[in-house]
matplotlib code that plots the C-alpha trace (Angstrom):
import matplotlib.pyplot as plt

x = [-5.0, -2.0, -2.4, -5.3, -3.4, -1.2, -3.8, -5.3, -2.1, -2.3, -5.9, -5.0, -2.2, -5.1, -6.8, -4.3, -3.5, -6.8, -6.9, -3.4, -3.2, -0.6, -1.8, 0.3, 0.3, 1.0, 0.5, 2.1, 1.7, 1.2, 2.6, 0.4, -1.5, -4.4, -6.1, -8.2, -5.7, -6.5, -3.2, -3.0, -1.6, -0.6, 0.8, 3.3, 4.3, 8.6, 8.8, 6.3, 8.6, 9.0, 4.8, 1.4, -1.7, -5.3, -5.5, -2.3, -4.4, -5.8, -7.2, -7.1, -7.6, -8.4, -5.9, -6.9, -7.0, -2.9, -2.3, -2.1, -3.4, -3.1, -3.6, -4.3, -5.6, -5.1, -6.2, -2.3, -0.6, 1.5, 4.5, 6.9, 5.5, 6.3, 3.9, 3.5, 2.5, 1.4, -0.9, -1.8, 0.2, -2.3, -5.7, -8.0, -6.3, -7.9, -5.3, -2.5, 1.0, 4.0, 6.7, 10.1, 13.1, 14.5, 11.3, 8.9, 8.6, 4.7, 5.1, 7.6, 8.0, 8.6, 8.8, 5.9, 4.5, 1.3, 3.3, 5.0, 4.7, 6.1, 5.7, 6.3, 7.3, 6.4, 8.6, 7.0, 9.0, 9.9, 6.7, 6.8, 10.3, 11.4, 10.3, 10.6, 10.0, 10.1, 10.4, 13.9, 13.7, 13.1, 16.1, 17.7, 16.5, 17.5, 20.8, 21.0, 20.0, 22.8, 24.9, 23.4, 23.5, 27.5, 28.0, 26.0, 28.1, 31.5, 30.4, 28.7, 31.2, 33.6, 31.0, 33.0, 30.2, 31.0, 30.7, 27.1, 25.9, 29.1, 28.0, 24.7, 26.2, 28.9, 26.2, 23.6, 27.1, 27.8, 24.3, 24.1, 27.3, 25.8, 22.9, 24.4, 27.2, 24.7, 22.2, 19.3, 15.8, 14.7, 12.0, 14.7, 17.0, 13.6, 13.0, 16.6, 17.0, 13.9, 16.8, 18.2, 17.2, 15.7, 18.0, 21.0, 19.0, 18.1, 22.0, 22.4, 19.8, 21.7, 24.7, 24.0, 20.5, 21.4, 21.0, 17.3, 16.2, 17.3, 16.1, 12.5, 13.3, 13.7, 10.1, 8.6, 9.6, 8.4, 5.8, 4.5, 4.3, 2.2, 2.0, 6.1, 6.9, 4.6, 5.5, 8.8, 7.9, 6.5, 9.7, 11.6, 9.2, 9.4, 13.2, 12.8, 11.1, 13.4, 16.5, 14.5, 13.2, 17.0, 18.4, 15.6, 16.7, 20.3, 19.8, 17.7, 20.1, 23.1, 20.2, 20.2, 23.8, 24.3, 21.8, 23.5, 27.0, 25.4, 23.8, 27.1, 28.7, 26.5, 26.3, 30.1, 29.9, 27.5, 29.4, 32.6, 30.7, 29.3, 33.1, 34.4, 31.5, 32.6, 35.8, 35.5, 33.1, 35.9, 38.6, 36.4, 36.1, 39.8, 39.9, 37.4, 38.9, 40.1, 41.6, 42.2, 45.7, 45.5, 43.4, 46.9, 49.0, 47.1, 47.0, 51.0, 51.2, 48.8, 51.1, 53.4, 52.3, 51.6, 49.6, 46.9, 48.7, 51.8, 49.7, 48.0, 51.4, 53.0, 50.5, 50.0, 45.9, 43.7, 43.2, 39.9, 40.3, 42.1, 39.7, 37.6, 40.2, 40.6, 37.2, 36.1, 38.7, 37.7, 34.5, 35.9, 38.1, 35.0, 36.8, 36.2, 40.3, 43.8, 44.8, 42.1, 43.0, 46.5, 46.0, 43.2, 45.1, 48.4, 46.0, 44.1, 45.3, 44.6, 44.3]
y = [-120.3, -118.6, -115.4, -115.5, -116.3, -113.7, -111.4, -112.1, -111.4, -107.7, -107.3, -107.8, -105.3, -102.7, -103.3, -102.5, -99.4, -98.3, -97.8, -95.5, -92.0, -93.1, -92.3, -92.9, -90.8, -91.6, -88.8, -87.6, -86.7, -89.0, -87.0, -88.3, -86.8, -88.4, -87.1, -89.4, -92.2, -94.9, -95.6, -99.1, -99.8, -103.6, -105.5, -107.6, -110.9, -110.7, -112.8, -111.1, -108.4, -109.3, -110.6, -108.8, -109.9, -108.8, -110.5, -108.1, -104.9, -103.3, -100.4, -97.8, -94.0, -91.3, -88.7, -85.6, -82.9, -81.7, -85.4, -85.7, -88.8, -89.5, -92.6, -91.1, -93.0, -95.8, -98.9, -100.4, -102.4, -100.6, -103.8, -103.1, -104.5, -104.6, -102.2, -101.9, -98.4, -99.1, -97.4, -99.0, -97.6, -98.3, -97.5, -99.0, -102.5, -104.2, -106.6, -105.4, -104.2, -104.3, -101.6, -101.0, -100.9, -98.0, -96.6, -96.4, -97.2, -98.0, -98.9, -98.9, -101.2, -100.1, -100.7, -99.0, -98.5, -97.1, -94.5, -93.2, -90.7, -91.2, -88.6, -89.3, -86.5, -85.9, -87.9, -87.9, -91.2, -93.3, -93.0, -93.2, -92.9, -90.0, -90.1, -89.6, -91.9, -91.4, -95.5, -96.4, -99.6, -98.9, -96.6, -99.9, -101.8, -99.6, -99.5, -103.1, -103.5, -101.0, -103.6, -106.3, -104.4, -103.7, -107.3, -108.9, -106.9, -108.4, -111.5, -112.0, -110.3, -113.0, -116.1, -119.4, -120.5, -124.4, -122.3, -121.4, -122.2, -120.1, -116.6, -117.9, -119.6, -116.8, -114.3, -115.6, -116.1, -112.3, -111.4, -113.2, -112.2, -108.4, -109.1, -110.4, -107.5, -104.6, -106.3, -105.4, -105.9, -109.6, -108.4, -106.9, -110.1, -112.0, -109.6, -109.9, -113.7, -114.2, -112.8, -116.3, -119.5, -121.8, -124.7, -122.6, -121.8, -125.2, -126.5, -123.7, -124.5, -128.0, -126.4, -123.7, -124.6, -121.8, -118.8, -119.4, -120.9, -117.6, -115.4, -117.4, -116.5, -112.6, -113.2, -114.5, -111.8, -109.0, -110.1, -112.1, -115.4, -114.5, -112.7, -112.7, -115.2, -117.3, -117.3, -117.8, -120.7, -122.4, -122.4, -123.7, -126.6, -127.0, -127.0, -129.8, -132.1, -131.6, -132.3, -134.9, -137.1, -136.4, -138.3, -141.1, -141.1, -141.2, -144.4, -145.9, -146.2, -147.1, -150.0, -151.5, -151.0, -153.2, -155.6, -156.1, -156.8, -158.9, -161.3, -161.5, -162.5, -164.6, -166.6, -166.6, -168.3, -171.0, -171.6, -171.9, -174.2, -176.2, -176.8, -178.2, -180.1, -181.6, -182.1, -183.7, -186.1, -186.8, -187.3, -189.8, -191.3, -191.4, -193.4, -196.1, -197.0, -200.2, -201.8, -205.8, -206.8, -206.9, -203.0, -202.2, -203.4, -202.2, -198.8, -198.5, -199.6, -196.7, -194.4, -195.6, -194.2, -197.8, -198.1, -201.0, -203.7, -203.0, -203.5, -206.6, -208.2, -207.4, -209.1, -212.1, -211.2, -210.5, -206.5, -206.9, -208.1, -204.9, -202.6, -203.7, -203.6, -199.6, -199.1, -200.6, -198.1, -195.2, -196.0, -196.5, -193.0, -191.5, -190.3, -189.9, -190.5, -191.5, -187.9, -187.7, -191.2, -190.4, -187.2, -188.3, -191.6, -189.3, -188.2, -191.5, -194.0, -197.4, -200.3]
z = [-45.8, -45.0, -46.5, -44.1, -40.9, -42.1, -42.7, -38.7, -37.7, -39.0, -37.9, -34.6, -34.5, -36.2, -33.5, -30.5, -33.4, -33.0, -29.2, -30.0, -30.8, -33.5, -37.3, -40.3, -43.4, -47.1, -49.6, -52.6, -56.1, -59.4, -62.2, -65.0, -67.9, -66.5, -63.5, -61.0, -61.3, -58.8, -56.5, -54.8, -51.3, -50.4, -47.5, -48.7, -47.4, -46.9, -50.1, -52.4, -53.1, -56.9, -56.9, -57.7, -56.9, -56.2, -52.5, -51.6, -51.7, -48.4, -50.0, -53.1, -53.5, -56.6, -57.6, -57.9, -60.4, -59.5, -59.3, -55.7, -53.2, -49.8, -47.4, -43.7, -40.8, -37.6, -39.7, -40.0, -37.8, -34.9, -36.6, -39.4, -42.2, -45.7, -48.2, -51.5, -53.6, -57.2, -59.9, -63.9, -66.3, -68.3, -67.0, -68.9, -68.6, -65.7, -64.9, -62.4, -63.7, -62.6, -64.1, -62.9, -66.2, -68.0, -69.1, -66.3, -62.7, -61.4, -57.5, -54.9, -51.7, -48.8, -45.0, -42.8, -39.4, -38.4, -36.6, -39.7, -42.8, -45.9, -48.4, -52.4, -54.9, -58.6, -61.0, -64.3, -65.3, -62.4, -60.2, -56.1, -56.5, -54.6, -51.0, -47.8, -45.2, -40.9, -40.6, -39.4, -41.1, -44.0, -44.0, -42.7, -45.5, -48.3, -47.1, -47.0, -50.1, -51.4, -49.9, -51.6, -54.9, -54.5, -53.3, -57.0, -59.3, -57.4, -57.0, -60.1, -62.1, -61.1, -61.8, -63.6, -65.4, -64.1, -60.6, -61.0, -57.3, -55.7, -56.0, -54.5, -51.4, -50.8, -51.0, -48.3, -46.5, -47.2, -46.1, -42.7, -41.9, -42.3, -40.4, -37.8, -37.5, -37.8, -35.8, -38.5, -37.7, -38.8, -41.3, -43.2, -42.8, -44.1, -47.6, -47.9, -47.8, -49.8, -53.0, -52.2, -54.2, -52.1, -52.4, -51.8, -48.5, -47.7, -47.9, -45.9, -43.0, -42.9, -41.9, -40.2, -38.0, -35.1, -37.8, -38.5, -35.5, -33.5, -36.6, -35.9, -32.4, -32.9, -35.8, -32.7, -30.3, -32.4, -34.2, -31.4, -33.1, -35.9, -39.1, -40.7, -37.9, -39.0, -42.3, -42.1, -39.5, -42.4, -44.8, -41.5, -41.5, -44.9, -44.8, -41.8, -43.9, -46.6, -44.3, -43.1, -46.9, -47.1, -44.1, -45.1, -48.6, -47.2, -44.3, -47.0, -49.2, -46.7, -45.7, -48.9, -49.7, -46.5, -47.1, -50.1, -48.5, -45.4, -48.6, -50.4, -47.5, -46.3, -49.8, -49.6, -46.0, -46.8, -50.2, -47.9, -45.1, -48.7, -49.8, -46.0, -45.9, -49.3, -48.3, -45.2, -47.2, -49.3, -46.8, -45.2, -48.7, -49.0, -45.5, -46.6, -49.9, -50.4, -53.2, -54.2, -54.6, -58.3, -58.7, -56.7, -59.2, -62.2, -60.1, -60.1, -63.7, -64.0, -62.2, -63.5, -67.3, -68.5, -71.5, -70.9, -73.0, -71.2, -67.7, -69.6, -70.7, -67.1, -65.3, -67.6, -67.8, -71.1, -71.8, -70.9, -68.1, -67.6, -68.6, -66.3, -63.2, -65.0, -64.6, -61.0, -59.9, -61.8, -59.7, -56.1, -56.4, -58.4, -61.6, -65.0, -66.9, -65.9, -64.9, -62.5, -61.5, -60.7, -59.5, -56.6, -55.9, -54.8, -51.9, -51.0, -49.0, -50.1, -47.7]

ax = plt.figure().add_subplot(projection="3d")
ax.plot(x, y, z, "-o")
ax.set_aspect("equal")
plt.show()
């Protein structure tokens, strides 16, 4: 679906092209053994520098017998847009190929206008190579990405490997501080930052919003709110929504760390308002208790670290008859042994 928005938004500019006089050229020569080589030319969305697919071609031509080729006409947009030039190394292999180390080079990207030529010389090894090109920005973009180049072998070069994620975020630093300085156009800022993993970008949008809302702005005004701008309006979306699960994920967890706190406290309150209930129960206990004349005496003996013969012997009564004094008061003060006794007595007063 959005290859094919992207695609209307071209179609639209061929057809304000077509009323023009404007007419771009693309020519050159394949320097190949074989002759009648078929030569590719795509439209590339900003991030599908490093991709290769089928639904990026527009069209295809035939070499001829001195190798050479040529795309003429008013069919592409009157926008800079990013192109693609590519031919098989291998024709017979049906599937598309994609060539660019030490030992050959198959295509070559590059920024175009349907105003503008770009001629491509004979390079037996790295193919589309050498060229010539009237668009400004592409001269633009090629010297950014000189820049970009000298900026990865410092910055790189200099990686702590416990530092992985520094290069990256100094790098888009590095880059929009370029763009904004030299003022480049904002397709170039787009192929540019598309070099950039996406989570460094999306820390990035969190912190710096302004940057890619008025780089959406400039998309907008150029491309007049469709193909790029459109594109890129989807990555700012996406990067919303990311911010966004964040800030949920974030209050969803301060939620529950706070319930979590309001339910310990709360236990701790009706645990505290438990205990003063107690207590006042007690003290009203303490108030009511009343003792016989003779429970007071054996209560002093008590205190008094008497054993219950010596109580029995000092109040002429059987031991017994003490045991069961001990025990009607280990009942009235509601305790279980003579520490508890003595200790809960010390804080009762006895009628």
């Amino acid at each position: 679906m959005k290859q094919i928005v992207f695609l209307l938004g071209f179609f639209f500019f061929t057809a304000l092209s077509q009323c023009s006089y404007a007419q771009y050229s693309i020519s050159g020569y394949l320097d190949t053994p074989e002759k009648n080589k078929r030569v590719y030319l795509s439209l590339l969305k900003y991030n599908e520098e490093n991709t290769i697919a089928t639904d990026q071609i527009l069209m295809s031509t035939l070499t001829d017998s001195l190798g050479y080729f040529s795309f003429t006409g008013k069919l592409l947009s009157d926008k800079h847009a990013l192109y693609r030039i590519h031919s098989r190394v291998v024709e017979e292999d049906g599937a598309l190929q994609m060539a660019n180390n030490e030992d050959i080079k198959n295509l070559h990207n590059f920024v175009f206008s349907n105003q503008d030529t770009i001629i491509f010389e004979k390079n037996s090894k790295f193919w589309f190579s050498n060229n010539t090109n009237t668009n400004p920005i592409d001269n633009e973009w090629q010297e950014f990405s000189k820049y970009v180049t000298q900026l990865n072998t410092e910055l790189y070069a200099l990686t702590d490997f416990n530092q992985k994620n520094q290069p990256s975020s100094q790098m888009l630093s590095e880059l929009k501080a370029y763009a904004n300085t030299q003022k480049v156009h904002p397709l170039v800022t787009l192929v540019l930052l598309s070099g950039v993993r996406e989570t460094i970008i999306e820390e990035d949008f969190k912190n710096d919003t302004p940057f890619y809302e008025a780089l959406q702005d400039s998309l907008n005004a150029y491309y007049d709110n469709s193909s790029y701008a459109l594109q890129f309006e989807d990555l700012i979306i996406d990067l919303s929504k990311a911010e966004t699960q964040t800030n949920l994920a974030f209050y969803r967890r301060s939620t529950y760390v706070l319930g979590v706190i309001c339910f310990i406290l709360l236990t701790g309150v009706i645990l505290l308002f438990i205990k003063l209930r107690q207590s006042k129960k007690g003290g009203v206990q303490q108030d009511t208790i009343n003792l016989t004349n003779q429970e007071e005496r054996v209560a002093e003996l008590i205190i008094q670290e008497k054993t219950n013969k010596e109580i029995a012997n000092e109040l002429f009564i059987s031991l017994s008859t003490v045991k069961t004094h001990i025990r009607n008061l280990y009942a009235k003060l509601e305790v279980s042994n003579r520490q508890e006794f003595v200790d809960k007595l010390k804080h009762h007063s006895r009628d």
